[in-house]
C-alpha positions as CSV (number, residue, x, y, z in Angstrom):
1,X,27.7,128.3,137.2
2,X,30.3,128.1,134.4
3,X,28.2,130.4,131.9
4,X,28.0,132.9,134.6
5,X,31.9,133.6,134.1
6,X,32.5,135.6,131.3
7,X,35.0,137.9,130.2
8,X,35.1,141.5,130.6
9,X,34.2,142.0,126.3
10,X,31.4,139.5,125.9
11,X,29.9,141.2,128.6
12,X,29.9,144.2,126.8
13,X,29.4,142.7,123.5
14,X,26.0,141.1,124.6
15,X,25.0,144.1,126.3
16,X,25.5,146.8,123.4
17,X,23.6,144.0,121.2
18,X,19.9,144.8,123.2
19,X,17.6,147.4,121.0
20,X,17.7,149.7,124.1
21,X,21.3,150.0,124.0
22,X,21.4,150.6,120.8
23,X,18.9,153.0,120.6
24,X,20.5,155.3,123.2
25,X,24.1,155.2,121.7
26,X,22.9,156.1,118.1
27,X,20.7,159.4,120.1
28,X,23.7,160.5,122.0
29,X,26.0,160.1,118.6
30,X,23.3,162.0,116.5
31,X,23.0,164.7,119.4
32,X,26.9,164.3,119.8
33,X,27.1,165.4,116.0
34,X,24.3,167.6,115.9
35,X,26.8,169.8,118.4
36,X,29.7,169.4,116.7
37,X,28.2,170.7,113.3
38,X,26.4,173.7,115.2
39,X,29.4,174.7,117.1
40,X,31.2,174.2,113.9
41,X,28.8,176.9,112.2
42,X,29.0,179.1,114.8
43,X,31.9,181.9,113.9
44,X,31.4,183.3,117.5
45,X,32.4,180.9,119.1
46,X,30.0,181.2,122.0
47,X,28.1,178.2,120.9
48,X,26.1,176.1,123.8
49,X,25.3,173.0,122.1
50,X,27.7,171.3,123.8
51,X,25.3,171.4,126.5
52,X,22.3,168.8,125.2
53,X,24.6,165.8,125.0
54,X,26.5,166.2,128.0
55,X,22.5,166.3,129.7
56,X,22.3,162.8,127.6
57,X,25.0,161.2,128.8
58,X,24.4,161.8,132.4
59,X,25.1,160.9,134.9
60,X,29.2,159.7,133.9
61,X,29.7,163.1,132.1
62,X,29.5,164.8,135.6
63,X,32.2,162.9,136.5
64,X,33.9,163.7,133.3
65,X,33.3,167.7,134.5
66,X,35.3,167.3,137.4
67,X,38.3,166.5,135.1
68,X,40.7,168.8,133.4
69,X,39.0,169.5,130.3
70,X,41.3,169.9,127.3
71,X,42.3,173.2,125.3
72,X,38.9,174.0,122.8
73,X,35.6,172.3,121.6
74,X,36.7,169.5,120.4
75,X,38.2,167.6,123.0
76,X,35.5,167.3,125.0
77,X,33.4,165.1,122.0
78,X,35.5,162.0,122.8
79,X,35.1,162.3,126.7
80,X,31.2,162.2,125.6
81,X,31.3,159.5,123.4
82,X,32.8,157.5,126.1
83,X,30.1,158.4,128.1
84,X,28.0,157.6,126.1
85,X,29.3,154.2,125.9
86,X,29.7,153.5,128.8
87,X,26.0,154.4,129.5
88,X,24.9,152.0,127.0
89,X,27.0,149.3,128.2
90,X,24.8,149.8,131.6
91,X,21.6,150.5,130.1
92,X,22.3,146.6,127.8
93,X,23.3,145.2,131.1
94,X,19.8,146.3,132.6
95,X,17.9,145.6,129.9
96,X,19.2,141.8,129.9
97,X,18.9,141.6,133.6
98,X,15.7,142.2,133.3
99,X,14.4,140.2,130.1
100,X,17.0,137.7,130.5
101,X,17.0,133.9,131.6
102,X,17.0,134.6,135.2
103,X,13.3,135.4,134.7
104,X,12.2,132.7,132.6
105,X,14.3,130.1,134.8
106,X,12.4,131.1,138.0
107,X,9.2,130.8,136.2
108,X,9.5,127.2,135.2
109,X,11.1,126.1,138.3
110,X,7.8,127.1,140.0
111,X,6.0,125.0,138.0
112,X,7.5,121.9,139.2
């Protein structure tokens, strides 16, 4: 019961250490970039590119919507980047849930 109990930033250490994690925070930075440099490019300032990462980082960056945004593009790339981590933080946590020792420990208790 003891190695239940852990804090708060091994929790999301181990959890941003899974592949799936990882694989969804480095496609939500990429698409989080990919909009920046677009929007960057974009002299009318009418750009919509903003649009594909806040659709990756759902469901937290509705939540972030009903905030006050701040004043111009850019202050809206941290919001999402926050989002993003958070969302990986959750999607680790799953992923070890699921493929963790709880599984494996059933299993062999079975057995005996």
């Amino acid at each position: 019961m003891a190695a239940e109990k852990h804090s708060v930033p091994h929790t999301v250490r181990r959890a941003l250490t899974s592949v799936p994690a990882l694989l969804y925070l480095a496609v939500c930075v990429a698409l989080i970039g990919w909009a920046v440099a677009v929007t960057a490019w974009d002299s009318s300032g009418e750009s919509m590119a903003g649009v594909v990462p806040t659709f990756a980082t759902l469901p937290l960056s509705l939540i972030v919507l009903a905030l006050p945004l701040p004043d111009g593009p850019w202050g809206f790339v941290p919001l999402l980047l926050v989002c993003a981590l958070v969302n990986a933080v959750l999607i680790g946590w799953c992923a070890r849930a699921l493929t963790g020792r709880s599984g494996s420990a059933s299993r062999s208790g079975s057995r005996s």
